[in-house]
N, C-alpha and C positions, 0 to 999 in steps of 0.2 A: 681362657680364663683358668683360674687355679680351682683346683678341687681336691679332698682328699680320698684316696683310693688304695686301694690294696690289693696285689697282684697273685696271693694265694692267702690261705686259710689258714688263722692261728691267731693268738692274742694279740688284740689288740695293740698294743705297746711294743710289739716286735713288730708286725707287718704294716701300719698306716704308713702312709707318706704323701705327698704331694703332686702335684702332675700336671701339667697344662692339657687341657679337652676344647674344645672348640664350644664356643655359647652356644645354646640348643636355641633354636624358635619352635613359635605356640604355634599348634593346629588348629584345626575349628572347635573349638568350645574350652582351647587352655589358653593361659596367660602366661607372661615371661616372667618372671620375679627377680627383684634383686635378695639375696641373701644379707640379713643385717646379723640374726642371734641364732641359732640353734643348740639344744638340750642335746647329750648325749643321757640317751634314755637304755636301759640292760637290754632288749630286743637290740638295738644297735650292738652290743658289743658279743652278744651272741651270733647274730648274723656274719658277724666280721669273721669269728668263730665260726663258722659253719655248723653251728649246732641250736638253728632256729627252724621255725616253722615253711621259711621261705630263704632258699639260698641262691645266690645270683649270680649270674656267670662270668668267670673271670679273665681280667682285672675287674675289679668289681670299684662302683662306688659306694658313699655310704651317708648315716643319716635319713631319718624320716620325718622329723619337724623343723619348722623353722616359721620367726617374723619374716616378713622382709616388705618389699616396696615393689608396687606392680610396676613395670616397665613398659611392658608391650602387649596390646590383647588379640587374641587369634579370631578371626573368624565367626560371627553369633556373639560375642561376649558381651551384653548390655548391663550384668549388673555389678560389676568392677570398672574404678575409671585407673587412669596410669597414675602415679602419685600415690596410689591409696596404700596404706598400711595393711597388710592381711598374715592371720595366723593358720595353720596347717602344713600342707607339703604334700610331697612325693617320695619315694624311694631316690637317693640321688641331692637330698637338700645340702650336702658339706660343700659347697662349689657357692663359687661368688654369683654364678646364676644357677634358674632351676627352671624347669616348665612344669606347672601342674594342673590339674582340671578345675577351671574357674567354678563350677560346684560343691568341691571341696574344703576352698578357702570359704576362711570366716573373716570380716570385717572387723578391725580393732577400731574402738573407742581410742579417739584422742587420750582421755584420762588415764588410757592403761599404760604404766610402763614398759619398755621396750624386752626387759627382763621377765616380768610375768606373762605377755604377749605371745614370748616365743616357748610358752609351754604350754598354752591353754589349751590347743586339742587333744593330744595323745592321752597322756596320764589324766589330768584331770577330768577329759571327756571320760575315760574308761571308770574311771570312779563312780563318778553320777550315773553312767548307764548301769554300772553294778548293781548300782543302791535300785535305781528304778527296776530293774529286769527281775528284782524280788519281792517287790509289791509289798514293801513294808508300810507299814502304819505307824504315825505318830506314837510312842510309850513303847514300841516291839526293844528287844532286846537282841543284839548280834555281838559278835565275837570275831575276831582275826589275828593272824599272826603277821607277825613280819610289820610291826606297827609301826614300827621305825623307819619304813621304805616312803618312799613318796605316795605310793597313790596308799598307804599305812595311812598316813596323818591327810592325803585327801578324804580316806572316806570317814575318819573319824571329826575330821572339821564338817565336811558335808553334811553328814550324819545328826551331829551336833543342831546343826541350823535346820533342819528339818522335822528337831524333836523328837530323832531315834538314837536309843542306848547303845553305844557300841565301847569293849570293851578289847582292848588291843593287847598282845601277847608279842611279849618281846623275850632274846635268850640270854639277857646277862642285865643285873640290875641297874647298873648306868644307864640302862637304856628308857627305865623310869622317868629318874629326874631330866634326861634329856630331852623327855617329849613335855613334863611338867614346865620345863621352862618356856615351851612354846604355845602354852594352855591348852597342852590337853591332857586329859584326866583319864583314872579307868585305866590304867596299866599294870600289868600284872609279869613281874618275869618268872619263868617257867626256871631259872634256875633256885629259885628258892625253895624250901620245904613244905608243902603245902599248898604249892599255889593254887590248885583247885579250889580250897575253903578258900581263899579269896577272890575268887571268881562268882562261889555262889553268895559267898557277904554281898559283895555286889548288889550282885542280881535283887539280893533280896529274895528268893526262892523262885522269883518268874522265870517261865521257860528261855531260852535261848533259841530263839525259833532260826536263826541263819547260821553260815560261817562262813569264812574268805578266807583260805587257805593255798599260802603263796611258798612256802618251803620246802615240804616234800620231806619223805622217810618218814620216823617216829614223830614230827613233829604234825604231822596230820590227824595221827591217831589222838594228839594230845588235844588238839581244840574239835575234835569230834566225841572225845569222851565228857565234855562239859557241856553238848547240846541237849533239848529238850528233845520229847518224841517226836517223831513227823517235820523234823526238821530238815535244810537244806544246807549242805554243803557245796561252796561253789571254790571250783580249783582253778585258779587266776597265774599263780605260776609254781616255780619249780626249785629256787635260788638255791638249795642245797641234797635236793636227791631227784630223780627221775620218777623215783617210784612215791608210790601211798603204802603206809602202815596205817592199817585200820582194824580193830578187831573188826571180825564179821558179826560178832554178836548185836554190835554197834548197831549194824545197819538191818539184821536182820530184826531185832526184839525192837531197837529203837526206833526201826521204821523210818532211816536216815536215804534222803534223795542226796547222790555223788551227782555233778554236773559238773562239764568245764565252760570259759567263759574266754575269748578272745576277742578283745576290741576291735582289732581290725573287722572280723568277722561281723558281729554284731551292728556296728556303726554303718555297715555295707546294704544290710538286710533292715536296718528303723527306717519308719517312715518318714517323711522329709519334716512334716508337722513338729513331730515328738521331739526328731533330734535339734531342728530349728527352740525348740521351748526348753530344750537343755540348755545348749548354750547360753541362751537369754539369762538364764538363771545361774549359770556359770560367770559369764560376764559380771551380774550383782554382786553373786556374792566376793568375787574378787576385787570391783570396787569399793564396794562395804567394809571389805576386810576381815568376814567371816572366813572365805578361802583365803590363806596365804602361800605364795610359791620361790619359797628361798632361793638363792643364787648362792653356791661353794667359792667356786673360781669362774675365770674366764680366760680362755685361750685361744689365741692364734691358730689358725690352719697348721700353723710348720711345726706347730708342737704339740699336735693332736695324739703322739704318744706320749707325753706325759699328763693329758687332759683325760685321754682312757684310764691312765693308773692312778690319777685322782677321783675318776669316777669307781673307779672298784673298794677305795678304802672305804676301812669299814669308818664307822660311827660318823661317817661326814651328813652333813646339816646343808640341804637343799640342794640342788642341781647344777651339775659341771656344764659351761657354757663353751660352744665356738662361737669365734667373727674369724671373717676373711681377713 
């Protein structure tokens, strides 16, 4: 089978290529999958980079979501049949097959299409457990940067449907009307003169009780200085420094909780109840049309280097795709 892989560490667009690997078969409690769509999501193109949470030994493959089509079930597997449709993955999804743990896959709705399918667990799972894992209340008031990012405009769609204020922080004013045209509201770009007093116009003077803080360097320190006291900052990712700029005063007078927050992690350790009642609601609201999950391009395996350098440009609108 063809898959794509990369036999040392470095940018994407220079190192992917292609390979023949042999089709894997399922053990006791995994299934075969055929690969139909998969997202490249920024943990994929950091890993590829070897400058992720988990690096893999080389030649390496690559990709960790995908739709596709059960093929073949290993061993135990009674609640997948062959034929079915299912969204999730494994390490290893860019390959025309894949094996992954028949517990991990989620069952797609007929109605879903095959483009929003193949992104429903990563990002948008990691959104909603966000939102959940902060106990917000309907009317609460939150803050994030990086609004423009995908799980940006999931948690401010989610947010939305749930009947919490969230107010998105983006670093160049195009990035306003760009989210405006996708109905969502509440944006504020940090490169204008003031943008604080329209943070608290907003607000209306209520506290800021959260924040999702996905950039790094001074740009931490800036949606940390527009929180309420006792409030929580939660660091989701890093897209432009390693580090946090924060005054200490922030956190000492303000009484600000730092916390990080890793999907992977998170989704490993929910109970099977909770994460099953996510998704359900995940599901809705992407039929309803409250969640939407755009599609940029779509590309072939053989040109998964220029599917990487479309997934790095800036101000692109919705998610770079592979097919086999």
């Amino acid at each position: 089978m063809r898959a794509v892989v990369h036999e040392t560490f470095g940018e994407p667009a220079d190192v992917l290529t292609v390979a023949e690997r042999p089709v894997p078969q399922p053990g006791p409690g995994q299934v075969l999958v055929r690969t139909v769509l998969s997202p490249i999501h920024n943990h994929d193109l950091w890993t590829i980079r070897g400058t992720y949470g988990f690096k893999p030994e080389l030649p390496a493959a690559s990709g960790t979501e995908a739709l596709g089509v059960v093929e073949a079930l290993g061993e135990g597997v009674d609640r997948l049949q062959v034929g079915q449709r299912v969204a999730g993955g494994t390490f290893g999804v860019w390959a025309e097959y894949y094996v992954a743990d028949a517990a991990g896959l989620v069952p797609v709705p007929d109605a879903m299409p095959d483009e929003a399918a193949s992104q429903l667990v990563s990002m948008p799972f990691s959104a909603i457990s966000l939102l959940h894992s902060l106990d917000l209340h309907e009317g609460d008031w939150i803050i994030q940067n990086a609004a423009n990012g995908a799980v940006g405009r999931m948690v401010a769609q989610l947010g939305k449907a749930r009947g919490i204020n969230v107010i998105g922080l983006v670093r160049r004013a195009e990035g306003v009307e760009e989210l405006r045209e996708q109905g969502i509201d509440r944006i504020v770009a940090t490169d204008a003169e003031g943008w604080q007093d329209q943070v608290r116009e907003l607000t209306g003077g209520a506290p800021i009780v959260a924040g999702v803080e996905s950039v790094g360097g001074k740009a931490a320190g800036d949606i940390a200085s527009v929180m309420g006291e006792d409030g929580t900052l939660v660091v989701f990712g890093a897209m432009a420094s390693p580090t946090l700029e924060i005054p200490s005063g922030k956190v000492i007078f303000g009484q600000l909780t730092i916390k990080g927050f890793w999907g992977a992690v998170v989704s490993k350790t929910m109970p099977a109840e909770t994460k099953g009642q996510l998704f359900g609601e995940l599901i809705t609201r992407v039929l309803d049309g409250s969640l939407t999950l755009p599609v940029s391009e779509t590309f072939v395996f053989e040109d998964a280097r220029d599917a990487a350098r479309a997934s790095d440009t800036a101000g692109r609108v919705g998610k770079v795709l592979l097919r086999p």
